[in-house]
N, C-alpha and C positions, 0 to 999 in steps of 0.2 A: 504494500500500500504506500501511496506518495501522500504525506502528509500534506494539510491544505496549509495556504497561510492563511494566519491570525486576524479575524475580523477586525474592523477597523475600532477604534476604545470607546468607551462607553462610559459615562461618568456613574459614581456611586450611586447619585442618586437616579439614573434612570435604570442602576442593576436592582434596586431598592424597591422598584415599582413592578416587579415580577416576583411575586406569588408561587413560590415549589413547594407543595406539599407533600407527604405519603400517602397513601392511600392502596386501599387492598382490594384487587379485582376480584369483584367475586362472581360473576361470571362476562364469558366471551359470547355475545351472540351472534348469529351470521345476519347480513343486510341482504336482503334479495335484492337481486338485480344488479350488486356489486362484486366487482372479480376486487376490489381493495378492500373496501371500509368492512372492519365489523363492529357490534357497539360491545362497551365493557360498561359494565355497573361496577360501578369503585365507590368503595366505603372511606369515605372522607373523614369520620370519628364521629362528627353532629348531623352529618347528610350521606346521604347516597349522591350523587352524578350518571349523568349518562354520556360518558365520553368515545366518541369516536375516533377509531384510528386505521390507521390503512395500513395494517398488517395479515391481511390473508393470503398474500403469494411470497410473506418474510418465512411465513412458517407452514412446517406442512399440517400438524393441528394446533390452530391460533387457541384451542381451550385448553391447550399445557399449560397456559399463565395463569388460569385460576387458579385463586386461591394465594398470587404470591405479592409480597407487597412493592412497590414500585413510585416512581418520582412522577407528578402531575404539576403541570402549568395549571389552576385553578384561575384565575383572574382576567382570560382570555373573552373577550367578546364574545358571544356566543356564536354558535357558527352551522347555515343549516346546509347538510350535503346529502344528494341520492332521499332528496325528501323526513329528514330527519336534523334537530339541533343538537351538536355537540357542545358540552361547558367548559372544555379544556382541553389540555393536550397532552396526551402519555411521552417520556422520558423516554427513547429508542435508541441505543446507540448504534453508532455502525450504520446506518440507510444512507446517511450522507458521503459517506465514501465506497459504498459498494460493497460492504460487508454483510455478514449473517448479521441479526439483529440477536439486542442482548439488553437486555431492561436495565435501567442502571437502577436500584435500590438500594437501602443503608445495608452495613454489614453485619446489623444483628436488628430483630423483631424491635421497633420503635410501637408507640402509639399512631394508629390515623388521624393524620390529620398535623402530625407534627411538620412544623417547618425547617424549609433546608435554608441555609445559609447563616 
């Protein structure tokens, strides 16, 4: 892999104004009519979400991820795709450079809902 260069800088306070929480998928469901998007119901700690994401040709079954905890953009404008609103954005690493995908998550069982940064 050729590493990309470094996005151009960002000041504190606009890293400040994006919202990473935890959150536990607890299930993957399929979107008809989509070869991408499937939705995930993630347990936020005080809410559920229904976030969508376009990993059904990353994986060959997108529902190995239930059940595991994972990084979420929560603060995202809402966003509606393939006739349905997603409230955020799951944590994928690797789609950007052509890799397998790999959820980035803390390295031990945190609360939902807990903040990164």
């Amino acid at each position: 892999m050729k590493v990309a260069p470094v996005k151009p800088t960002v000041t504190f306070e606009d890293f400040e104004k994006v919202d990473i929480r935890v959150g536990t998928i607890l299930r993957v469901e399929d979107i008809e009519g989509s070869n991408k998007l499937v939705r995930l119901i993630v347990d936020l700690g005080d809410h559920e979400r229904t976030i969508l994401a376009g990993i059904k040709q990353e994986r060959e079954n997108p529902s190995e991820i239930e059940g595991c905890q994972a990084l979420f953009v929560v603060n995202l404008a809402p966003r509606k795709m393939m006739g349905e609103v997603s409230e955020g954005m799951l944590f994928d690493l690797g789609y950007a450079d052509g890799l397998g995908p790999a959820l980035a998550v803390p390295e031990k069982a945190v609360p939902n809902g807990t903040r990164a940064g």
